[in-house]
Structure formats: structure tokens, C-alpha cells
LODREN-768491 format. One line per 10 residues: number of its first residue (from 1); their letters; for each residue x, y, z of C-alpha. Coordinates in steps of 0.2 Angstrom, whole numbers. Example, Ala and Ser with C-alpha at 12.3 -4.5 7.8 and 13.67 -1.06 7.14 Angstrom:
BEGIN
1 = AS = 62 -22 39; 68 -5 36
//
This chain:
BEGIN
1 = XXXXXXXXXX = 518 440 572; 523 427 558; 534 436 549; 544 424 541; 535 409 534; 550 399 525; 568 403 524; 580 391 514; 600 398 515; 597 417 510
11 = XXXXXXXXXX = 580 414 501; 565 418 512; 549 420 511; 539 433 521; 520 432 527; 520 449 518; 524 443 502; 512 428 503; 500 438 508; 502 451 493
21 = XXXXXXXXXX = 501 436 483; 487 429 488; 480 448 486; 482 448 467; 475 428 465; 461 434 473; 457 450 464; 460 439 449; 446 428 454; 435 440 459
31 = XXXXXXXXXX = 435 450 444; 436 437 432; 418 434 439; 413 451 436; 420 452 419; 413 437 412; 394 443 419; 398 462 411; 403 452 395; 420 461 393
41 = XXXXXXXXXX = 433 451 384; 445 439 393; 460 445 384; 455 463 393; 455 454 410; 470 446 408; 480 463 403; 473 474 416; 479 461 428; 498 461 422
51 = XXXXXXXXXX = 498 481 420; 490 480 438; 504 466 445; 519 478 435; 511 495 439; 505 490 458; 520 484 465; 531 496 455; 523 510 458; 519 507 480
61 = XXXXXXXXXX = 539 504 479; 544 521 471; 532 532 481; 537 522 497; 556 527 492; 550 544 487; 544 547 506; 558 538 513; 574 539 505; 583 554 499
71 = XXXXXXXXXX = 580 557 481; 600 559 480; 601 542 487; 586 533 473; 597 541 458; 614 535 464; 609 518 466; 592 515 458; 594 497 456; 598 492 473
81 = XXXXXXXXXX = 584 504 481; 570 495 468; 577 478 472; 574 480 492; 562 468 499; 546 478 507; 544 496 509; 527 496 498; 515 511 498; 498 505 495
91 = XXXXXXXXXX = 493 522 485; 509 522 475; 502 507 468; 486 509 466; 487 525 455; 500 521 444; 491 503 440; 476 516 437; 485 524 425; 493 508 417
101 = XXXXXXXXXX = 475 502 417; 467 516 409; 479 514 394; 475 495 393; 456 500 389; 457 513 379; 470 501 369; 455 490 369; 441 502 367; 432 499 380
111 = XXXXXXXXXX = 422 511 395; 436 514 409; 419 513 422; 413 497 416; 429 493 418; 431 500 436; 415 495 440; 421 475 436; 437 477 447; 428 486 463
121 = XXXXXXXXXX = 425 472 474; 440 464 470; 451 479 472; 443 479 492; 445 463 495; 462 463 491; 466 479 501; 460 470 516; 469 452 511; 486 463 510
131 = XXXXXXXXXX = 482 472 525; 484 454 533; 502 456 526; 505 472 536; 496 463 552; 509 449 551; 528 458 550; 521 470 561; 520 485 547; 508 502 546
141 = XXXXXXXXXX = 504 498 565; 496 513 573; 500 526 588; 499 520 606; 484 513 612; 476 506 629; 462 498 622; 461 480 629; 467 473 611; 481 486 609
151 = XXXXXXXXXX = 498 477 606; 515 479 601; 525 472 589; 541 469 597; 547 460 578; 540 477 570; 547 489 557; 551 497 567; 549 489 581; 538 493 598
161 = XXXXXXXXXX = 537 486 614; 522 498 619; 505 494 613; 498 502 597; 482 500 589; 480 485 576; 476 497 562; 482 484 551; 467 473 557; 454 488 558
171 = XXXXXXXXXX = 458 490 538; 454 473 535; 438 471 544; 435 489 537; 437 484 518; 429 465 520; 414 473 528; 415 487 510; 419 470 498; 403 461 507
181 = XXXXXXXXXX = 393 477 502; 398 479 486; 395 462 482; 380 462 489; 375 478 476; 384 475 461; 368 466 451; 356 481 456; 354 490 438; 361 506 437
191 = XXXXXXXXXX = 372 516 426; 390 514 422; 401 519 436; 391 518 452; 397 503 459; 414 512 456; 410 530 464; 402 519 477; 420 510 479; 430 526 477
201 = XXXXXXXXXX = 419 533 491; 421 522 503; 438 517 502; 443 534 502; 434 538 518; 440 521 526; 458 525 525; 453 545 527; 450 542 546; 461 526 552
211 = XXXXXXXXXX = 475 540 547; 471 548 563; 478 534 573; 493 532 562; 507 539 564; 512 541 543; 520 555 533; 515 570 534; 510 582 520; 513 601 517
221 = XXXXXXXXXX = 495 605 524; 496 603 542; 487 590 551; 484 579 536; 496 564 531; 499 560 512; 489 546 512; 475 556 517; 478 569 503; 477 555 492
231 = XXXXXXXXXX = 462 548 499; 452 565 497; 455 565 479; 448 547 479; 433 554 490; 432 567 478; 432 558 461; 419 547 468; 408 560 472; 407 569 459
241 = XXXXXXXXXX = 405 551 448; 388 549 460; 384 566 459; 385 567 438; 376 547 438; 359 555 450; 357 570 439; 359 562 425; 345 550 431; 335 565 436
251 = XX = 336 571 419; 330 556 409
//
């Protein structure tokens, strides 16, 4: 565990917070590529990756404060609850940048699955750079394990001493492997939105089942965290984008 790469008096700077950096870089990047090839406009790019920066790091803050801290608490002192360093849901994030996002276009006039379809490989690949993050402060570990690569995190939040599963690692393996295939099938011709029911799909299953060995917040229908709520919309929603793309494919 490296979970402090610099510290200067009371500044620091955590391998989380590099790593989320790095993240968004990288996802920048990677869908610059995609949306110079699908010709949509640079100014586009560069405002759904601001909206995304705001509405991602807002948005995994508040629903991380939402499952953790009493909503009391959050009203009270607002300010110094936003300002903490960590607590970041991942799907917080990732829904309300969505939301941000699908304002931009529409601002812009342009198709939200073209759109979505330009920023899938770059939104897994940056789900498994963050992931790295976790790995490395010894966050979003899983339950105990006695597999010969089980290990504890003794620097963790919070801390263990008994070994857990690396689910940090398994997530970043999981979505590098899905980024790989997605780039691999993102020049194959077919109608707007595949690639991103494809994305939806798979990310939605990939964080579906490394639930089951993570011990996360649970939600008012037993035996199903939050996170896998929200990860069954996502399987859902991309399903029924696959489903409409083959039978209208079928029809033509």
C-alpha cells in the first residue's frame, strides 16, 4: 500500500487522488480519438469533459455522504462534509456526469449515443485506472479470503489485518480486459449505440457480481447492495439498447 505519494507541511498528496487524475487524462485521450474519427466537434469534447470532471467528482462525493453520513449532519455543515478528502462513490459520479453530459448535447444538438458510443472505451479504462486508486489506500477492499493472493490492508479505510480479496485489482483486470474489447470493436459498422449497450452491458455485469465479495451498503431489497441496484439499471438500459438496435436491423 502507497497511500501517500508526497506530503509538504499539511498539503499531501494521496495515490488516490493521482490516480483519479490520471483517470480523467486518460479518458480525455481516449475519447478525443474517438471523437475526432466520429467527426463530432472538439468544442463538444472539451465540454463533456469539464461537465464530466464537475458532475463525477461531485456527484461520487454526495452519494458517498448520502450512504455514510447522517443527512442531519450534511445540512448542518455542508461545506465541511464537501470538502473532505476521499469518500467517492464511483456511481454517484457516474450518473450525475450522465445527466450533466446529456445536457451538454442536447445544448449542442447532437445524438447522446454517438456520443456515448465515443466516450465507452474511455469511460472503462478509466474505471479500471481509478480502481488502481482504491488498490493503493487500501479502499472498496473485499470480505475475507484464503486464496493464496488474499491480503490485508493494515493502512486501510478501514483498516484489516485479516486477508480480504483484492477486488480493487479484480475490477481493474475486469474493465482493462472490457476497454481492450471495446477497442478492439469499435470500427465494426453498426448503428448508433451499440458500442454503448455493449459498454453498459458489460460494466453493469462486471460490477453486478464482484459485489458478492464486497462487503458495501446495502439496499431495501435483501441480498442486493446499492451498487448492485444501480448496476441492474445499467444492465438493463443496455439491453434494451441491443435489443431495439437487432430488431431494428431485423426490420430493414
Amino acid at each position: 500500500m502507497f497511500p501517500e505519494l508526497l506530503r509538504i507541511g499539511d498539503f499531501q498528496i494521496t495515490s488516490f487522488g493521482a490516480m483519479v487524475a490520471i483517470s480523467f487524462l486518460v479518458a480525455f485521450w481516449v475519447s478525443w480519438i474517438e471523437f475526432e474519427r466520429k467527426g463530432i466537434s472538439r468544442q463538444l469534447h472539451e465540454h463533456v469533459f469539464i461537465v464530466c470532471v464537475i458532475g463525477g467528482v461531485l456527484g461520487a462525493k454526495l452519494l458517498f455522504l448520502i450512504e455514510n453520513v447522517p443527512l442531519s449532519n450534511i445540512i448542518s455543515h455542508p461545506k465541511h462534509y464537501l470538502l473532505l478528502r476521499g469518500g467517492l462513490t464511483f456511481y454517484g459520479g457516474f450518473f450525475l456526469a450522465l445527466i450533466a453530459v446529456l445536457a451538454v448535447i442536447k445544448r449542442h444538438k447532437e445524438s447522446f449515443w454517438k456520443v456515448l458510443d465515443a466516450l465507452a472505451p474511455s469511460l472503462a479504462i478509466a474505471y479500471a485506472t481509478g480502481r488502481i486508486g482504491c488498490f493503493l489506500v487500501g479502499d472498496d477492499y473485499g470480505i475475507g479470503s484464503n486464496l493464496p493472493w488474499a491480503m490485508p490492508f493494515p493502512k486501510g479505510s478501514p483498516p484489516t489485518l485479516d486477508p480480504v480479496h483484492p477486488t480493487q485489482l479484480y475490477e481493474t483486470i475486469i474493465m482493462s480486459l472490457v476497454f481492450v474489447v471495446l477497442w478492439k470493436i469499435r470500427k465494426n459498422k453498426k448503428p448508433v449505440g451499440w458500442l454503448a449497450s455493449i459498454y453498459l452491458g458489460l460494466a453493469g455485469l462486471e460490477r453486478f457480481f464482484i459485489e458478492f465479495i464486497r462487503d458495501t451498503t446495502e439496499s431495501p431489497i435483501s441480498g442486493l447492495s446499492v451498487a448492485q441496484i444501480m448496476a441492474l439499471f445499467l444492465i438493463i438500459v443496455g439491453a434494451l439498447k441491443y435489443r431495439s438496435i437487432h430488431k431494428g436491423n431485423k426490420a430493414s
